[in-house]
N, C-alpha and C positions, 0 to 999 in steps of 0.2 A: 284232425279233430276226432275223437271219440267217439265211436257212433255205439249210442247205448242201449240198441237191443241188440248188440254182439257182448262177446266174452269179453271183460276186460279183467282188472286186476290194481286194487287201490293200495295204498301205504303211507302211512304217515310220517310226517318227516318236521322237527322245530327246528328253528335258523338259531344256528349259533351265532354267536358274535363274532368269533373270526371269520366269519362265510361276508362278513358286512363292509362297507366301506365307513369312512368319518359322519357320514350320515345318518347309519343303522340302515342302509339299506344293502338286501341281497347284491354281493357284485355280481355280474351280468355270466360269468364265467363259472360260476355257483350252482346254476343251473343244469349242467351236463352232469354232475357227480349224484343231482335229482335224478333225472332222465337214468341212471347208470342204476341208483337202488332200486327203482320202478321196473325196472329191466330184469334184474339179481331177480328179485320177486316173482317176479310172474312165472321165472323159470322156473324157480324152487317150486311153485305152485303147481305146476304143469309136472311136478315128481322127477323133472329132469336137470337139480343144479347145476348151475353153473361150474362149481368146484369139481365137478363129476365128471364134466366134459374135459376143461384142466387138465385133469390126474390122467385121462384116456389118450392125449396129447395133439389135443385139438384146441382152439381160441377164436373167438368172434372179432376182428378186427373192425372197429368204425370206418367205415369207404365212405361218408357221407354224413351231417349231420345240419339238420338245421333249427332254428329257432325263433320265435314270433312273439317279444318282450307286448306283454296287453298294460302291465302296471307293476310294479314295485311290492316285492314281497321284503318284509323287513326285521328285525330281529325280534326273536322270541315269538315270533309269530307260527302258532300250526300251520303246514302245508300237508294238502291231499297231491299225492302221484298217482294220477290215472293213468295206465299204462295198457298196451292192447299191440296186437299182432295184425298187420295187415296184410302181409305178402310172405311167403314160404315158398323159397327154390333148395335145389337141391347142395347150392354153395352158399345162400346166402337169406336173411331174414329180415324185414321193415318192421319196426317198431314205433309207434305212434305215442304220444304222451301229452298230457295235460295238466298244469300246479295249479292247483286253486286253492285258496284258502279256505279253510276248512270250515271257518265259524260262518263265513258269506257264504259262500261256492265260487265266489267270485274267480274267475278263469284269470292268473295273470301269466301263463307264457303258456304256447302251444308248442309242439314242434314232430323233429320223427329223426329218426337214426336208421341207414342202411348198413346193415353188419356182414362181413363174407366171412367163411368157415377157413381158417389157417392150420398148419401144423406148426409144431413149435420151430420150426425149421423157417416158416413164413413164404411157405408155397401153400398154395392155394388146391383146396381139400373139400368134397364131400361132406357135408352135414352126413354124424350115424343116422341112420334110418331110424331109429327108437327117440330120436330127438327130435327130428324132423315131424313123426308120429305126434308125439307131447305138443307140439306149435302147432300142428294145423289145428288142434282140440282151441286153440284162442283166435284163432285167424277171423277178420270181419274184412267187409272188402275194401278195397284202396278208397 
């Protein structure tokens, strides 16, 4: 959950209709490519893109990921991505998130991703210390 006198970092996002099932409702697998631009975001925020890390020949690999469906988010619908940092090591970074729709607040999925620092080679690597720096600046606690 969001704890909202820390840092966090919002973004908006509308449901396409391919993201939907024959229902108009968000498929449930829809949700992590949420959690993913929530994520892009906050980095860019923190002056530390993700693309920057990329090109340096480093990558955030998901080691963990979960999800907590509250209600049905459904096409053409606004969502808010609250997204927030809660653990920074030296190989690896917790990311916490929240969709809620935007016109209620109404919270429909929570969840959080455990990311470890790879090289493109997919050995397991050091967070740069200049990046590591940028994340503890959003860090709230577990």
């Amino acid at each position: 959950m969001i704890d909202n006198t820390q840092p966090f970092h919002e973004t908006s996002i509308r449901v396409r209709f391919a993201e939907t099932d024959a229902m108009g409702i968000v498929h449930h697998a829809n949700y992590l490519p949420y959690f993913e631009v929530g994520r892009v975001e906050l980095i860019r925020q923190a002056g530390v893109p993700y693309a920057d890390l990329e090109a340096d020949g480093y990558s955030l690999a998901v080691g963990e990921v979960q999800l907590r469906y509250l209600a049905p988010a459904h096409f053409d619908q606004m969502l808010t991505v609250r997204t927030q940092v809660t653990n920074v090591r030296s190989r690896g970074v917790t990311f916490v998130y929240e969709i809620a729709d935007t016109a209620t607040g109404h919270i429909l999925v929570t969840g959080f991703s455990k990311l470890i620092c790879i090289d493109h080679h997919g050995a397991v690597r050091r967070i740069p210390e200049h990046w590591l720096e940028a994340m503890r600046a959003f860090v709230a606690p577990d």
